[in-house]
C-alpha positions as CSV (number, residue, x, y, z in Angstrom):
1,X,-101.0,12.1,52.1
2,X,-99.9,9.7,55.1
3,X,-96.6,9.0,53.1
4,X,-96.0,12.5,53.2
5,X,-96.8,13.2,56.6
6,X,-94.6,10.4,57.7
7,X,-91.9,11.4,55.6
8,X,-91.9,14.5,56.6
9,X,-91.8,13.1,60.6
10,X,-89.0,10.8,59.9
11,X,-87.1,13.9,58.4
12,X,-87.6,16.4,61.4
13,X,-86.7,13.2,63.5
14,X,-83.6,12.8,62.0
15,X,-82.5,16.5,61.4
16,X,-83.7,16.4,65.6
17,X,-81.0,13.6,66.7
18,X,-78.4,15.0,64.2
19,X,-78.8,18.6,65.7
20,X,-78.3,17.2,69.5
21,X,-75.3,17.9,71.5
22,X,-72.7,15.7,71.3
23,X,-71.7,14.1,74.8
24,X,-69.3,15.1,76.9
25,X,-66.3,12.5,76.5
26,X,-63.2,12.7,78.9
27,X,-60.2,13.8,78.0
28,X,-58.8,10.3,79.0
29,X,-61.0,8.1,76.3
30,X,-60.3,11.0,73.4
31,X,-56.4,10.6,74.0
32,X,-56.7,7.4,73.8
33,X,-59.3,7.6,70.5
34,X,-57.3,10.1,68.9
35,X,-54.0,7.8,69.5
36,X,-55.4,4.4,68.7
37,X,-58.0,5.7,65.4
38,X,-56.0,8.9,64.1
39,X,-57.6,8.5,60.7
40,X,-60.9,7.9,61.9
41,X,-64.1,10.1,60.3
42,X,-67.6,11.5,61.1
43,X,-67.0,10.8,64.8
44,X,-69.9,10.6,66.9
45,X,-70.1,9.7,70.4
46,X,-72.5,7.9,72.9
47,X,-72.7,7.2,76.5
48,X,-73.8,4.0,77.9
49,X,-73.6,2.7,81.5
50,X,-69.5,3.3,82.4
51,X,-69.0,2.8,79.1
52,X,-68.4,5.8,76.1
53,X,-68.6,4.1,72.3
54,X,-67.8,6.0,69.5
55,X,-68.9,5.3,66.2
56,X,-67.3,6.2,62.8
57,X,-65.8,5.3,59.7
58,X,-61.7,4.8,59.1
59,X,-60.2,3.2,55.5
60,X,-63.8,2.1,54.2
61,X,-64.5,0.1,57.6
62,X,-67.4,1.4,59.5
63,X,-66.4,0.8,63.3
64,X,-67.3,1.1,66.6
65,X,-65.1,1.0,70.0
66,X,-66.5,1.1,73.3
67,X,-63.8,2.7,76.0
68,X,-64.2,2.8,80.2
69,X,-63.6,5.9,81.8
70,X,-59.9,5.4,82.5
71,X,-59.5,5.5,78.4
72,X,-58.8,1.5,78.1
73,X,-60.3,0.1,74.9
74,X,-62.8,-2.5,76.0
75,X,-64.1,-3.7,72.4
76,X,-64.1,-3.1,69.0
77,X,-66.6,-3.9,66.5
78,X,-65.9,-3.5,62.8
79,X,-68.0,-4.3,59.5
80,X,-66.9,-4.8,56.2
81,X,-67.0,-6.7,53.2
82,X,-65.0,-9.4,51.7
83,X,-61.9,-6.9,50.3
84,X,-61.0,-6.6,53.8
85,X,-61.3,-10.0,55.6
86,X,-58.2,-12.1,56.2
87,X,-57.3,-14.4,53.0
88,X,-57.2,-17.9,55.1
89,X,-60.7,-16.7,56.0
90,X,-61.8,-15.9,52.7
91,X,-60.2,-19.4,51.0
92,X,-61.8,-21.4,53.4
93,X,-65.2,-20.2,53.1
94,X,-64.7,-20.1,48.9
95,X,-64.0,-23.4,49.3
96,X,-66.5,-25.2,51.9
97,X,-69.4,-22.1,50.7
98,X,-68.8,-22.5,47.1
99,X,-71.1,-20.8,44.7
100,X,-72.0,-18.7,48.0
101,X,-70.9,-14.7,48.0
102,X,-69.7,-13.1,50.9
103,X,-72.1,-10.1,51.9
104,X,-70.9,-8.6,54.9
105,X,-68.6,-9.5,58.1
106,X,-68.7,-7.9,61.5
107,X,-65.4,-8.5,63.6
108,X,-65.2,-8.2,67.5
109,X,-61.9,-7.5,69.2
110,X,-61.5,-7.9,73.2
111,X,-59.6,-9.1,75.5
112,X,-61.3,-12.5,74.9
113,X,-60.0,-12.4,71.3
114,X,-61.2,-11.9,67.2
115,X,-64.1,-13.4,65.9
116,X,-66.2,-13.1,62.4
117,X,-69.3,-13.2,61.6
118,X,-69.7,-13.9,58.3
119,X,-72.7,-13.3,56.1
120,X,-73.0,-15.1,53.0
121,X,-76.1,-15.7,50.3
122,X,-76.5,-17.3,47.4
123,X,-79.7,-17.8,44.7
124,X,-82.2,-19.0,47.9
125,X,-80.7,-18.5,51.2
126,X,-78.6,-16.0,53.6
127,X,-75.8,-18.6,55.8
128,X,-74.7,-16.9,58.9
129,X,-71.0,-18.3,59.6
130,X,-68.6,-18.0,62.5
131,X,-65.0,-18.0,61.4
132,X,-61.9,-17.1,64.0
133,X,-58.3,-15.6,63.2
134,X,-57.3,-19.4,62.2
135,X,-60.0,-19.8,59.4
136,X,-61.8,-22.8,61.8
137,X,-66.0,-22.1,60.5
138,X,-69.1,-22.9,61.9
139,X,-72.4,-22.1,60.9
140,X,-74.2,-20.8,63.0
141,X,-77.8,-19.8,60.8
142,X,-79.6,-20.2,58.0
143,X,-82.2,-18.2,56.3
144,X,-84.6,-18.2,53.7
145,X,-84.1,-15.1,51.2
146,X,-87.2,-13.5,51.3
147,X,-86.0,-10.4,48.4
148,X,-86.2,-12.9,45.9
């Protein structure tokens, strides 16, 4: 019975947030959105401190880029899997991870530059690694698996 109830709260909580109005964005930051991610899908926005992020999908990649209120892209953040990260990244980890599979990357674009972060696992363990546009790699954590 307590599974149900909370089901059932976790449902109305969701169909809640879903049915909220979306925020007001300026016309600024969606000229810019709509010029920069024309493709992009299931759009939604949010509002932070001087700072409107929207999230949504584009070519497989789920993304998320954060504007100011004069419509200049501050960051980006993407995730994706291995299909789409760069081949000197890829070869490089094959090779120093080997016998490792790539799970996951998240990418951040600013003004500072690209980075990855790279998830991989294998049999026992989840490696966190930190690649940038020129393939250089650092691991930055490991983990136990703990679904095994």
């Amino acid at each position: 019975m307590k599974k149900i109830i909370l089901s059932t709260a976790l449902l109305v909580s969701i169909v809640a947030a879903a049915s909220t109005a979306p925020y007001e964005v300026n016309e600024k930051v969606l000229k810019a959105f709509n010029t920069t991610f024309a493709k992009a899908q299931d759009v939604i926005w949010n509002e932070y401190e001087n700072i409107y992020q929207a999230n949504f999908r584009q070519d497989d990649i789920q993304i998320r880029a954060q504007y100011d209120r004069e419509g200049s892209l501050i960051q980006t953040i993407r995730y994706y899997g291995e299909r789409q990260l760069m081949p000197n990244i890829v070869s490089k980890l094959k090779k120093k991870y080997s016998g490792k599979e790539i799970f996951g990357v998240t990418e951040t674009s600013s003004d500072d530059g690209v980075a990855f972060m790279v998830t991989l696992k294998d049999e026992k363990n989840w490696y966190v690694v930190k690649a940038d546009i020129y393939g250089n790699l650092e691991q930055t954590e490991k983990f136990k698996r703990a679904d095994n």
